[in-house]
C-alpha positions in Angstrom: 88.3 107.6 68.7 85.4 107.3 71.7 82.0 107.7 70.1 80.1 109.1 72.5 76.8 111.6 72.4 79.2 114.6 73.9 81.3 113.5 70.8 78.6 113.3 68.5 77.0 116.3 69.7 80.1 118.6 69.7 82.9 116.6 67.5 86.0 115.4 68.0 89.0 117.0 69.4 87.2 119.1 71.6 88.2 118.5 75.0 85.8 120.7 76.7 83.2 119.8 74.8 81.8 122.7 73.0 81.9 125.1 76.3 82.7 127.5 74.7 80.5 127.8 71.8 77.4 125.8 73.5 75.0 128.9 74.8 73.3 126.4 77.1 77.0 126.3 78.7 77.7 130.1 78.7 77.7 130.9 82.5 76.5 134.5 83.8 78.9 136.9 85.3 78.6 138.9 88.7 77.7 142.3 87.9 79.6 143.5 90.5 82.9 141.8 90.7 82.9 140.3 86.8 83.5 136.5 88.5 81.7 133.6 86.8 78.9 132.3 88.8 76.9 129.0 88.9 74.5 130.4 86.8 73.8 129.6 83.2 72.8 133.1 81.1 69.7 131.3 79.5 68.4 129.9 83.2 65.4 132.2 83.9 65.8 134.7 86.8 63.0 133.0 88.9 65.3 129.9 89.6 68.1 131.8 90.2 69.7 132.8 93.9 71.4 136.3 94.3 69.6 137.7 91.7 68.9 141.8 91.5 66.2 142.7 89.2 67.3 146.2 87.5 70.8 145.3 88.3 71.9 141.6 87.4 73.4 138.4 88.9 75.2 138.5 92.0 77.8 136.1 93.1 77.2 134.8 96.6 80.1 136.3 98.1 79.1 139.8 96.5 75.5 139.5 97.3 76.6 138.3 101.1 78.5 142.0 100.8 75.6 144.0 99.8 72.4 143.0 101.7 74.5 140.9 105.1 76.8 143.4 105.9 78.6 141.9 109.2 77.2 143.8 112.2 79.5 146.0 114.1 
């Protein structure tokens, strides 16, 4: 068994290393579409991209949508 500090920190056996139990791993979702984005849900809104205060997290291609509609 490889001893390593992923291994020590979420035991063995787990081959994505504690993703999904980890809340420093739990990404945010787009509020608008529901796709995962790049964004971890603890990382604080001011170092965050496509973010809508009052509505939520955007994913690029959703925030592209909304405020850079392609000109006629």
């Amino acid at each position: 068994m490889k001893n390593d500090k992923l291994n020590d920190l979420y035991g063995p056996g787990d081959d994505n290393y504690g993703r999904d139990k980890s809340p420093l791993l739990i990404m945010d979702d787009c509020v608008y579409c529901g796709k995962e984005t790049k964004y971890p849900k603890h990382m604080d809104i001011d170092f965050r991209m496509h973010y809508v205060e009052g509505a939520g997290q955007l994913c690029e291609k959703c925030y592209d949508e909304i405020y850079n509609p392609p000109r006629a």
